[in-house]
Jmol script that loads the backbone (N, CA, C; Angstrom):
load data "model"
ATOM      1  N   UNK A   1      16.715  -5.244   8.441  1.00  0.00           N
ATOM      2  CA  UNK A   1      16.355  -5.369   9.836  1.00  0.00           C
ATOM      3  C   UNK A   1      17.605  -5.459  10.697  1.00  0.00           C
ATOM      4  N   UNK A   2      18.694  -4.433  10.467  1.00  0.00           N
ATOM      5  CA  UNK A   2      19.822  -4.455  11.427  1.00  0.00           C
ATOM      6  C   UNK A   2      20.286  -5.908  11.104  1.00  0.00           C
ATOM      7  N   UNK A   3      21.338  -6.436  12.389  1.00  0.00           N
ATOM      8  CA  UNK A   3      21.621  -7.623  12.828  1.00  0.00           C
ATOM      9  C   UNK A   3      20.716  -8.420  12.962  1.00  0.00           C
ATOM     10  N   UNK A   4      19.397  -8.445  13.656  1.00  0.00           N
ATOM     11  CA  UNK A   4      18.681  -9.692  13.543  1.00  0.00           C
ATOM     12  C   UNK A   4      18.814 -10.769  13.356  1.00  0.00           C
ATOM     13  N   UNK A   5      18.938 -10.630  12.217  1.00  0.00           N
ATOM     14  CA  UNK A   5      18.653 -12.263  10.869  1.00  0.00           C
ATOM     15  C   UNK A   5      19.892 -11.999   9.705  1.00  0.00           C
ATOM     16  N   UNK A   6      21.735 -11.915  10.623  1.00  0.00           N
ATOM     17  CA  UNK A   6      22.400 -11.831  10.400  1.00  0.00           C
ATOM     18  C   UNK A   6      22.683 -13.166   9.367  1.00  0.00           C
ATOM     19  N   UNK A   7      22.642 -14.076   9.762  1.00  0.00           N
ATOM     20  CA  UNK A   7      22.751 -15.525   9.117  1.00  0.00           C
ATOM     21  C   UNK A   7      21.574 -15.999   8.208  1.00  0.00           C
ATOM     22  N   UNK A   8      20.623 -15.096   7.489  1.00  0.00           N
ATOM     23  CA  UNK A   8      19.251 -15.544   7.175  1.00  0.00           C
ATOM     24  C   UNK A   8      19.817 -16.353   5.270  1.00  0.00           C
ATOM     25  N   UNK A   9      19.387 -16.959   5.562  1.00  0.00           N
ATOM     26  CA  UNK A   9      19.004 -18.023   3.884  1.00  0.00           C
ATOM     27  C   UNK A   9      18.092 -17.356   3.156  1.00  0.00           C
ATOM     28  N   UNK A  10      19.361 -17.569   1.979  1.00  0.00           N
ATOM     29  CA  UNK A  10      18.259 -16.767   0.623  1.00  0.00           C
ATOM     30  C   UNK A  10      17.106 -17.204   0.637  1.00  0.00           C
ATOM     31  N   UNK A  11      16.145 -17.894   0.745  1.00  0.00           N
ATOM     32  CA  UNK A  11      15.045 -18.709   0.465  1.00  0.00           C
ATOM     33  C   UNK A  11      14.431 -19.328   1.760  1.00  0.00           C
ATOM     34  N   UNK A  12      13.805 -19.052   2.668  1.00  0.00           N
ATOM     35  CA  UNK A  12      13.238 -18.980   4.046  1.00  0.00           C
ATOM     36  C   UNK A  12      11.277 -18.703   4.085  1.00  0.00           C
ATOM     37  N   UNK A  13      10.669 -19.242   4.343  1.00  0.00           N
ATOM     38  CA  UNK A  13       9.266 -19.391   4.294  1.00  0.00           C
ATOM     39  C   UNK A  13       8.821 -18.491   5.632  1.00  0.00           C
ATOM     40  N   UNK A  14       7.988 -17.643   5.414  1.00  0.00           N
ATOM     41  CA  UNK A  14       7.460 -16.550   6.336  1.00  0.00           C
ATOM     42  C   UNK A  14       7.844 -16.845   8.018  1.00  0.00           C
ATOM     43  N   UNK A  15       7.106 -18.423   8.073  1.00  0.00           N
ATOM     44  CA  UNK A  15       6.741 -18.560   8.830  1.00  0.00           C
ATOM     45  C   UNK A  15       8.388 -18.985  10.082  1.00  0.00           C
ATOM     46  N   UNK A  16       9.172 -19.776   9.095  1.00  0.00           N
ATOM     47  CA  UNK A  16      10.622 -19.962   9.030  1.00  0.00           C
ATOM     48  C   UNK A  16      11.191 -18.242   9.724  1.00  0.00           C
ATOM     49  N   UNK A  17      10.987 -17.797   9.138  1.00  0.00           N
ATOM     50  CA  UNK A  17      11.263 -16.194   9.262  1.00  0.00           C
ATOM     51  C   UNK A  17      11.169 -15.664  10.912  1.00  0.00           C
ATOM     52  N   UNK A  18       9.702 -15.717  10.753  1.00  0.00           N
ATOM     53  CA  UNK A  18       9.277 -15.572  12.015  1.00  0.00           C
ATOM     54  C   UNK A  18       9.762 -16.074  13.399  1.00  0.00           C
ATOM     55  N   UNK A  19       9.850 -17.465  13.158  1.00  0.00           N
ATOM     56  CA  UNK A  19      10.633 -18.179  14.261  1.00  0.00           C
ATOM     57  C   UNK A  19      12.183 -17.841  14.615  1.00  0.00           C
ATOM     58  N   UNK A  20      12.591 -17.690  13.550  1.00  0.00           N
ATOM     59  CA  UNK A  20      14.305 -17.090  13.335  1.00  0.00           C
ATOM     60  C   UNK A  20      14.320 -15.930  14.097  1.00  0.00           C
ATOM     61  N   UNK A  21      13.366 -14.819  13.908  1.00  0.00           N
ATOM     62  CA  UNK A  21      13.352 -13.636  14.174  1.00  0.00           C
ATOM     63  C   UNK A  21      13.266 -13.615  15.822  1.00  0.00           C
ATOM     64  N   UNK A  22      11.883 -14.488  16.257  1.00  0.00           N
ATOM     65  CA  UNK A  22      11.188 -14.308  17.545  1.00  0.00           C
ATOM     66  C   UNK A  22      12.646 -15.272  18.344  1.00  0.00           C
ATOM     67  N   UNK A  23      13.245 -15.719  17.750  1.00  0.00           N
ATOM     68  CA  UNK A  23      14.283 -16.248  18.606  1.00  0.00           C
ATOM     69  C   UNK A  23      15.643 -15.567  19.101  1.00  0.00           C
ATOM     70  N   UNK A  24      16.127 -14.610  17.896  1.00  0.00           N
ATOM     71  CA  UNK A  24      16.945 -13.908  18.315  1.00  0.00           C
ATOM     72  C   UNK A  24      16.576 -12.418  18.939  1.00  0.00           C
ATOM     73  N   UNK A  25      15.210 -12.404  19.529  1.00  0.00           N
ATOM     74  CA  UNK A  25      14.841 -11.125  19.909  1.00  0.00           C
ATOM     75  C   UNK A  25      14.661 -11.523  21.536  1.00  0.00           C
ATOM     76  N   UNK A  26      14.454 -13.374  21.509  1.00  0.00           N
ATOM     77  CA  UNK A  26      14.326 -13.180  23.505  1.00  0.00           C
ATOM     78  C   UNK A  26      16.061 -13.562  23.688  1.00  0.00           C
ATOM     79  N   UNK A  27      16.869 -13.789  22.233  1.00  0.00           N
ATOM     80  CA  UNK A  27      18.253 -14.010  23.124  1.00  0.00           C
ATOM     81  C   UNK A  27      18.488 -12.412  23.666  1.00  0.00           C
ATOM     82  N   UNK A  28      18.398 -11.513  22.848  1.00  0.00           N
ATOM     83  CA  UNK A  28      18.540  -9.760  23.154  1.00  0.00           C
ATOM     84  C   UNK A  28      17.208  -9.313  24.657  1.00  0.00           C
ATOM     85  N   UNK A  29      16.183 -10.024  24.582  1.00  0.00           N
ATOM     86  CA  UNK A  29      15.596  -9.786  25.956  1.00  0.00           C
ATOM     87  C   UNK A  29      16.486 -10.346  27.261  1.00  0.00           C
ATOM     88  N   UNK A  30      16.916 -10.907  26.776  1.00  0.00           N
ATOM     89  CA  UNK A  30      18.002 -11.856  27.675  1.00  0.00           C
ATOM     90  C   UNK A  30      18.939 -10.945  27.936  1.00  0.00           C
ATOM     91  N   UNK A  31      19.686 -10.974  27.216  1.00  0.00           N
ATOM     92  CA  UNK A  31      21.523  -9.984  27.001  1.00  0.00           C
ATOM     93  C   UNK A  31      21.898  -8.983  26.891  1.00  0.00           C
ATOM     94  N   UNK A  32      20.619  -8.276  25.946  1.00  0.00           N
ATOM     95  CA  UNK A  32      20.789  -6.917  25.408  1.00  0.00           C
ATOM     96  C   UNK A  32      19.582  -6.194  25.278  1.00  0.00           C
ATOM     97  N   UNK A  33      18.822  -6.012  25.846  1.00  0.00           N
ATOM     98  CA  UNK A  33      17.385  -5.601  25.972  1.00  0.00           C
ATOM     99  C   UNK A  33      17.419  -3.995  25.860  1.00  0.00           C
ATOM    100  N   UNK A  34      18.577  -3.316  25.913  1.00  0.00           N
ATOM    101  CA  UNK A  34      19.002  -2.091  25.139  1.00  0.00           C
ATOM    102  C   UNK A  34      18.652  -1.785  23.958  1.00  0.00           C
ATOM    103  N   UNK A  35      19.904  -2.971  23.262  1.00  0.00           N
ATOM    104  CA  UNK A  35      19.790  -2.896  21.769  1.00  0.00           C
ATOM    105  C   UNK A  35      18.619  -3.281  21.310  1.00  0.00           C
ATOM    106  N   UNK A  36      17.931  -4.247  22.286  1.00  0.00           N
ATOM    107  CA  UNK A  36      16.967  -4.688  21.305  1.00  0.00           C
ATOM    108  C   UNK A  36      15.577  -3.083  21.670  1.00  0.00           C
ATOM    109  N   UNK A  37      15.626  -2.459  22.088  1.00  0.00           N
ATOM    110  CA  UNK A  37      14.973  -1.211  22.409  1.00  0.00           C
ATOM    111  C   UNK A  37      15.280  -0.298  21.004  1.00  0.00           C
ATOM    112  N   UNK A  38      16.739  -0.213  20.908  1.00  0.00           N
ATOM    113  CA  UNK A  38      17.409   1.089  19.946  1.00  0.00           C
ATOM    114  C   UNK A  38      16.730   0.000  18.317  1.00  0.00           C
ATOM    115  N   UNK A  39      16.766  -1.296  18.521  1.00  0.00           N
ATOM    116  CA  UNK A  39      16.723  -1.746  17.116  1.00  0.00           C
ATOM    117  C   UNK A  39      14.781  -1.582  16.552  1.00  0.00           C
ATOM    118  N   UNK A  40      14.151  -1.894  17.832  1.00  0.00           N
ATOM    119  CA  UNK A  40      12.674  -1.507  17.491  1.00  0.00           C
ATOM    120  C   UNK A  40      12.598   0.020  17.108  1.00  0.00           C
ATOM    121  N   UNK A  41      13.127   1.449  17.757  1.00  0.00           N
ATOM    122  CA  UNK A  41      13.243   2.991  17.857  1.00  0.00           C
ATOM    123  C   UNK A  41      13.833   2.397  15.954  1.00  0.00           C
ATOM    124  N   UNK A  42      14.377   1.784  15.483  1.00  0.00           N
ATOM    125  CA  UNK A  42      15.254   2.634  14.114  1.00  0.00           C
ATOM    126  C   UNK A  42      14.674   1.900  13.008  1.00  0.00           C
ATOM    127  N   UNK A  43      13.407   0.830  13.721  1.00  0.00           N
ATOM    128  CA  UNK A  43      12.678   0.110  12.888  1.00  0.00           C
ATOM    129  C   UNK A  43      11.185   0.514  12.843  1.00  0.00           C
ATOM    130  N   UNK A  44      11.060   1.575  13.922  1.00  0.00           N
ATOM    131  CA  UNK A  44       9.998   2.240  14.071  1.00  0.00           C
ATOM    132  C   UNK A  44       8.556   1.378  14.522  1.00  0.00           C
ATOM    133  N   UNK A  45       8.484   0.510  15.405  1.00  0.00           N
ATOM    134  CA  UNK A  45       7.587   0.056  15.632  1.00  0.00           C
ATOM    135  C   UNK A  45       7.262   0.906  16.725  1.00  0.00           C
ATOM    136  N   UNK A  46       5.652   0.814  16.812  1.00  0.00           N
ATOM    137  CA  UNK A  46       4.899   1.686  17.707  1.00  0.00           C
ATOM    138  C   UNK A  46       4.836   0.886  19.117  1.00  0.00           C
ATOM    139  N   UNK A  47       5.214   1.515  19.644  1.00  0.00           N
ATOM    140  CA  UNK A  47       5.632   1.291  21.007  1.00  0.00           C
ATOM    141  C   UNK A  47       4.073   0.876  21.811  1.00  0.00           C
ATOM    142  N   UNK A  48       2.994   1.821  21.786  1.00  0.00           N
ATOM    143  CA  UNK A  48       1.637   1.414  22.193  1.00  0.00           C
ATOM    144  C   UNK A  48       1.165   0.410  21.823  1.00  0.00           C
ATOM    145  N   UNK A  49       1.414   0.261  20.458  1.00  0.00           N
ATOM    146  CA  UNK A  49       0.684  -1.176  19.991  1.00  0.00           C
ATOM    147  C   UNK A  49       1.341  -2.311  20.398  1.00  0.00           C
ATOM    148  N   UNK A  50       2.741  -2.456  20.743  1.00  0.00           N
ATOM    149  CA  UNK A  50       3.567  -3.346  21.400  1.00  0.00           C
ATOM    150  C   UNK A  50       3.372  -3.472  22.639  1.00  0.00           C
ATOM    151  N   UNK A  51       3.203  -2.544  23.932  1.00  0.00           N
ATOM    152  CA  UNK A  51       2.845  -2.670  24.967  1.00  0.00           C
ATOM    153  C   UNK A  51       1.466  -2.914  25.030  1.00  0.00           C
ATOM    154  N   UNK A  52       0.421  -3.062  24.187  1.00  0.00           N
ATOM    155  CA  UNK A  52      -0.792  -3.631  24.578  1.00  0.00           C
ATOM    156  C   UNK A  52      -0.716  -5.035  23.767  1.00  0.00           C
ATOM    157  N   UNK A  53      -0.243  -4.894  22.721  1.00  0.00           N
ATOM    158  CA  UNK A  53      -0.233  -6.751  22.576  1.00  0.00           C
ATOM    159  C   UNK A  53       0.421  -7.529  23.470  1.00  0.00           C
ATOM    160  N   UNK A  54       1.459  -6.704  24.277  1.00  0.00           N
ATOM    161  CA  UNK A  54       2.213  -7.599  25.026  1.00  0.00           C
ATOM    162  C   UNK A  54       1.487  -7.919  26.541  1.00  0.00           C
ATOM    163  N   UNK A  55       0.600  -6.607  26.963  1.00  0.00           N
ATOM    164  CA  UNK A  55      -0.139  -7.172  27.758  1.00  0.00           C
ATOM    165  C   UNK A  55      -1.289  -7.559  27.839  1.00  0.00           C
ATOM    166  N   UNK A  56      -2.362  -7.636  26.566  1.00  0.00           N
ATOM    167  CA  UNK A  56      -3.138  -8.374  25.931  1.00  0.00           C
ATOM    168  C   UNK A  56      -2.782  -9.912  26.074  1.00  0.00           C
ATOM    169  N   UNK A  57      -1.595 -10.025  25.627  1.00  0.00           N
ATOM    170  CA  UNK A  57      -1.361 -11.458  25.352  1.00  0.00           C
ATOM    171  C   UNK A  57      -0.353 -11.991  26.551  1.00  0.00           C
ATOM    172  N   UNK A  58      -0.204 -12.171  27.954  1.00  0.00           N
ATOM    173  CA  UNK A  58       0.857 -12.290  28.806  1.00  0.00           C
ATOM    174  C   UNK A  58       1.238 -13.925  28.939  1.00  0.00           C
ATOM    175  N   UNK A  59       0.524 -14.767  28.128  1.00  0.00           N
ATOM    176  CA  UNK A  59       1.248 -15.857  27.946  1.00  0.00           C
ATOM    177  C   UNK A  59       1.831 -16.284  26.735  1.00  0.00           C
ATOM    178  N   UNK A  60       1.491 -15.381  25.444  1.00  0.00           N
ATOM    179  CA  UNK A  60       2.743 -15.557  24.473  1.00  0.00           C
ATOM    180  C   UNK A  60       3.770 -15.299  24.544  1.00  0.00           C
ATOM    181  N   UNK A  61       4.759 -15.900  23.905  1.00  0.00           N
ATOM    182  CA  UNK A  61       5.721 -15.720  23.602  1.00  0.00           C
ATOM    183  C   UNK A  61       6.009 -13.760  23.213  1.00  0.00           C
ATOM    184  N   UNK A  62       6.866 -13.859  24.416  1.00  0.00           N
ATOM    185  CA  UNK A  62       7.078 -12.020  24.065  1.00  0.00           C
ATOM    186  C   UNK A  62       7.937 -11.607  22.411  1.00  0.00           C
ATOM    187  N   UNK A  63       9.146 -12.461  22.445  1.00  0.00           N
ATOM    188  CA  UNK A  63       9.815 -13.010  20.864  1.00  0.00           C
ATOM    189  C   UNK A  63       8.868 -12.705  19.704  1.00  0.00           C
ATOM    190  N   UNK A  64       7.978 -13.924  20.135  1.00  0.00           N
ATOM    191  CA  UNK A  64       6.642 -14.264  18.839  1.00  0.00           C
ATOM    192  C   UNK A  64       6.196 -12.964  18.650  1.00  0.00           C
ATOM    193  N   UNK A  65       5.495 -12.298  19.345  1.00  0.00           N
ATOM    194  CA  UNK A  65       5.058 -10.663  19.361  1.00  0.00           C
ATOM    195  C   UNK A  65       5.616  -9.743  18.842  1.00  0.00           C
ATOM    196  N   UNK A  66       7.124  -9.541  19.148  1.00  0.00           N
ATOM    197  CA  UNK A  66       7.692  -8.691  18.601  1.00  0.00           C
ATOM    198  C   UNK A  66       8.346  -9.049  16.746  1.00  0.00           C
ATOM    199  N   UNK A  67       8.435  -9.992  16.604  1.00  0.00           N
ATOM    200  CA  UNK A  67       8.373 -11.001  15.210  1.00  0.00           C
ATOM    201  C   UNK A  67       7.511 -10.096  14.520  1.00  0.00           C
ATOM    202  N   UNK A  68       6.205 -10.465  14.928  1.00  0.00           N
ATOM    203  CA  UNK A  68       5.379 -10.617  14.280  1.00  0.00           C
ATOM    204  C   UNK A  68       4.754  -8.838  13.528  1.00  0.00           C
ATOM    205  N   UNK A  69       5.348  -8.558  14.838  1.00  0.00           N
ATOM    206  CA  UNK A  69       5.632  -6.594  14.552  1.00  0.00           C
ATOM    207  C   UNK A  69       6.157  -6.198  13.586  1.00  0.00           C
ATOM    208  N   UNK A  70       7.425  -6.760  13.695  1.00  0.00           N
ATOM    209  CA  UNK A  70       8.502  -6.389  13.223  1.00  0.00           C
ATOM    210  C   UNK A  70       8.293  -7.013  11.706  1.00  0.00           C
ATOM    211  N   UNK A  71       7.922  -7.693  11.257  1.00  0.00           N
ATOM    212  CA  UNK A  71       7.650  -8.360   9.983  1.00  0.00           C
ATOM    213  C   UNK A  71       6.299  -7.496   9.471  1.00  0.00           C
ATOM    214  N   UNK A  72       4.991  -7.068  10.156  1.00  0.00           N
ATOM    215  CA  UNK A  72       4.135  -6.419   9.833  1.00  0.00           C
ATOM    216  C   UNK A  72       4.998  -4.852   9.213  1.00  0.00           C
ATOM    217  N   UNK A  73       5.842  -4.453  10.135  1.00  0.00           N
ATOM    218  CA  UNK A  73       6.269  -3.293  10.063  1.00  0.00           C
ATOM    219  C   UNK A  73       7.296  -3.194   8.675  1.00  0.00           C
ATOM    220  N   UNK A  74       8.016  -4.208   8.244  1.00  0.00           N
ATOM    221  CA  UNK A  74       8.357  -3.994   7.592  1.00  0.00           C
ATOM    222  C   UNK A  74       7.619  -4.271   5.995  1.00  0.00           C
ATOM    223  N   UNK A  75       6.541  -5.404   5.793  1.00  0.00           N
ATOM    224  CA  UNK A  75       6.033  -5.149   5.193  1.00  0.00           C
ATOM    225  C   UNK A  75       5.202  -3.889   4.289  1.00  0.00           C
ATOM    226  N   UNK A  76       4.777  -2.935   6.242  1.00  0.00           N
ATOM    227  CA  UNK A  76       4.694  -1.569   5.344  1.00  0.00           C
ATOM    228  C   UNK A  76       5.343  -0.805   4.774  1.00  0.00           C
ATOM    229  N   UNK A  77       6.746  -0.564   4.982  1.00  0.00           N
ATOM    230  CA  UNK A  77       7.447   0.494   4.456  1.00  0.00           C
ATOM    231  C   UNK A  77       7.463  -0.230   2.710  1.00  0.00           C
ATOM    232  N   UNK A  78       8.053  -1.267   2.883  1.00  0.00           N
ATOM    233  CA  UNK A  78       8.055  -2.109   1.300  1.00  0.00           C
ATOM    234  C   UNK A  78       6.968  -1.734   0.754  1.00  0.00           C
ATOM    235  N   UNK A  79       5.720  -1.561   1.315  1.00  0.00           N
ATOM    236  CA  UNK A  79       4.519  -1.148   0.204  1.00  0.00           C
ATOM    237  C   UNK A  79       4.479   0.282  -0.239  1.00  0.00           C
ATOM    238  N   UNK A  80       4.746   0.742   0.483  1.00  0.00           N
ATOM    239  CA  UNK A  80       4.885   2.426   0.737  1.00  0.00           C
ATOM    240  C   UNK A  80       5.937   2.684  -0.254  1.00  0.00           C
ATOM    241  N   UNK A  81       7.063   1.890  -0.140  1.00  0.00           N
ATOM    242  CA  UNK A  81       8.625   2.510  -1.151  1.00  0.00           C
ATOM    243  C   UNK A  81       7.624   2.191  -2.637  1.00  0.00           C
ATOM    244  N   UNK A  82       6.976   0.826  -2.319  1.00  0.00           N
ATOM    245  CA  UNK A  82       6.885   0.225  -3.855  1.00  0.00           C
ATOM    246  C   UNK A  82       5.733   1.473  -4.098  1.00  0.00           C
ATOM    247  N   UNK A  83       4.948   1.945  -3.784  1.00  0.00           N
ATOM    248  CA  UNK A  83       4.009   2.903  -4.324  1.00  0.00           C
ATOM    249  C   UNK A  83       4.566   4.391  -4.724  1.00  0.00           C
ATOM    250  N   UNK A  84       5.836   4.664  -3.854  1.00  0.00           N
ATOM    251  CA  UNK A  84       6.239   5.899  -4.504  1.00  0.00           C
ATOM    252  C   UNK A  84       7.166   5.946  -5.484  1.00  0.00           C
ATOM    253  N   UNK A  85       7.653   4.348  -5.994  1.00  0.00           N
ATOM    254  CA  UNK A  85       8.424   4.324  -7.325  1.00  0.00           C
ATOM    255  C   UNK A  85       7.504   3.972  -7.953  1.00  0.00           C
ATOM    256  N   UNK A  86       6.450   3.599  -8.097  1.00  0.00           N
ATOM    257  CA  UNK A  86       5.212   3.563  -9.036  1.00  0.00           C
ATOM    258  C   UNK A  86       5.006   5.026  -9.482  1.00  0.00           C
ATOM    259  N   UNK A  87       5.111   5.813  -8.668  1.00  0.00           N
ATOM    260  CA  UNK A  87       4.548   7.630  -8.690  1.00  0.00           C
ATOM    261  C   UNK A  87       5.846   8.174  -9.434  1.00  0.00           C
ATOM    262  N   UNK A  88       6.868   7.811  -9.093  1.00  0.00           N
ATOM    263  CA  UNK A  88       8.214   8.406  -9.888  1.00  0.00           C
ATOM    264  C   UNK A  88       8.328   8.278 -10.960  1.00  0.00           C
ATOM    265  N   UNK A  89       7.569   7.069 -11.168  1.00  0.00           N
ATOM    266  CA  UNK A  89       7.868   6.722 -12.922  1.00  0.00           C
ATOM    267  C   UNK A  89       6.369   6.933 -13.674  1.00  0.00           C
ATOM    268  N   UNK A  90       5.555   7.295 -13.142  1.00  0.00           N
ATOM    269  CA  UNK A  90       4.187   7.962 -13.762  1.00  0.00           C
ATOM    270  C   UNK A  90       4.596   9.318 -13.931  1.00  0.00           C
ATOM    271  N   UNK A  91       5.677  10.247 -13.942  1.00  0.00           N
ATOM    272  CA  UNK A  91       5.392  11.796 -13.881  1.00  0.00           C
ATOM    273  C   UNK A  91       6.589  12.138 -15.389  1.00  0.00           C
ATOM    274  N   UNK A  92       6.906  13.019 -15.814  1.00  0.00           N
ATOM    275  CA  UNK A  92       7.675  13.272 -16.796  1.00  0.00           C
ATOM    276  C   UNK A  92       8.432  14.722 -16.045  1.00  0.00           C
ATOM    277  N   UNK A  93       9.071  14.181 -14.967  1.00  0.00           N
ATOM    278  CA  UNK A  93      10.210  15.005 -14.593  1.00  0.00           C
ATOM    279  C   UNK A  93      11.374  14.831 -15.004  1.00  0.00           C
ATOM    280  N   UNK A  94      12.360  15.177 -15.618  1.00  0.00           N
ATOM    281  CA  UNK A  94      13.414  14.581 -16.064  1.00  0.00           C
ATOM    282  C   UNK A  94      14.433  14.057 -14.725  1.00  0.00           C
ATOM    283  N   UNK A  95      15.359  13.462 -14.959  1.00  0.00           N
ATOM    284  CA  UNK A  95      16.148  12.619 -13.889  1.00  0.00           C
ATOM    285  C   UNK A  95      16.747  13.925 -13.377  1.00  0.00           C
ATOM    286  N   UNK A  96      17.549  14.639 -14.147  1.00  0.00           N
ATOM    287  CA  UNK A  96      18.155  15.317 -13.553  1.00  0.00           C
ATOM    288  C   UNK A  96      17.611  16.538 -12.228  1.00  0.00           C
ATOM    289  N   UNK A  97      16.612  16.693 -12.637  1.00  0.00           N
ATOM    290  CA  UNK A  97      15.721  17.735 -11.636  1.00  0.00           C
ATOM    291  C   UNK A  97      14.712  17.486 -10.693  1.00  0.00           C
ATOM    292  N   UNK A  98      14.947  16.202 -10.726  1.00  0.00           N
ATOM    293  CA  UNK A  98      14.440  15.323  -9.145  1.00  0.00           C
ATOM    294  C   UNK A  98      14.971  15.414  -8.013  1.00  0.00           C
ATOM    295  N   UNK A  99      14.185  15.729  -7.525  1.00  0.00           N
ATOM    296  CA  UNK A  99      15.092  15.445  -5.552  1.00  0.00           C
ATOM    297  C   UNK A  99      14.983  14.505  -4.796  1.00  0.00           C
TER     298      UNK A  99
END
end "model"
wireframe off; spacefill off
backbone 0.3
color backbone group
């Protein structure tokens, strides 16, 4: 997740996570609301679903929201990688002639 959770502890509880996360995302709403634009674009969160939770929800925490994205979002790709090395190692292609 980029810089983010530059300082993050091996061993941190979701929820720990979350708060860490939603905190250094309103210091970047604050300072750098650029980067924090280019870091959602390269983390691929959907921009629609962010602008309606955000105005769905106009008294949460904007931080908390994007956290909570951003942790959903990465959960998927992790399932997605873990299912296509499941598929890599079900086939009898040899190593060498893989792409």
């Amino acid at each position: 997740m980029e810089s983010l959770l530059s300082d993050l502890p091996d061993h941190v509880s979701g929820e720990t996570l979350t708060e860490m996360l939603s905190t250094r995302i309103n210091e970047l709403i604050s300072t750098d609301f650029s980067r924090l634009l280019t870091l959602l674009y390269r983390i691929d969160i959907d921009e629609t679903q962010l602008r309606r939770l955000l105005r769905d929800h106009p008294d949460e925490d904007a931080g908390l929201i994007i956290a909570r994205l951003i942790l959903a979002r990465e959960e998927e790709k992790a399932a997605t990688r873990a299912s296509f090395r499941r598929s890599d190692n079900d086939n009898d292609i040899p190593e060498d002639e893989r792409w």
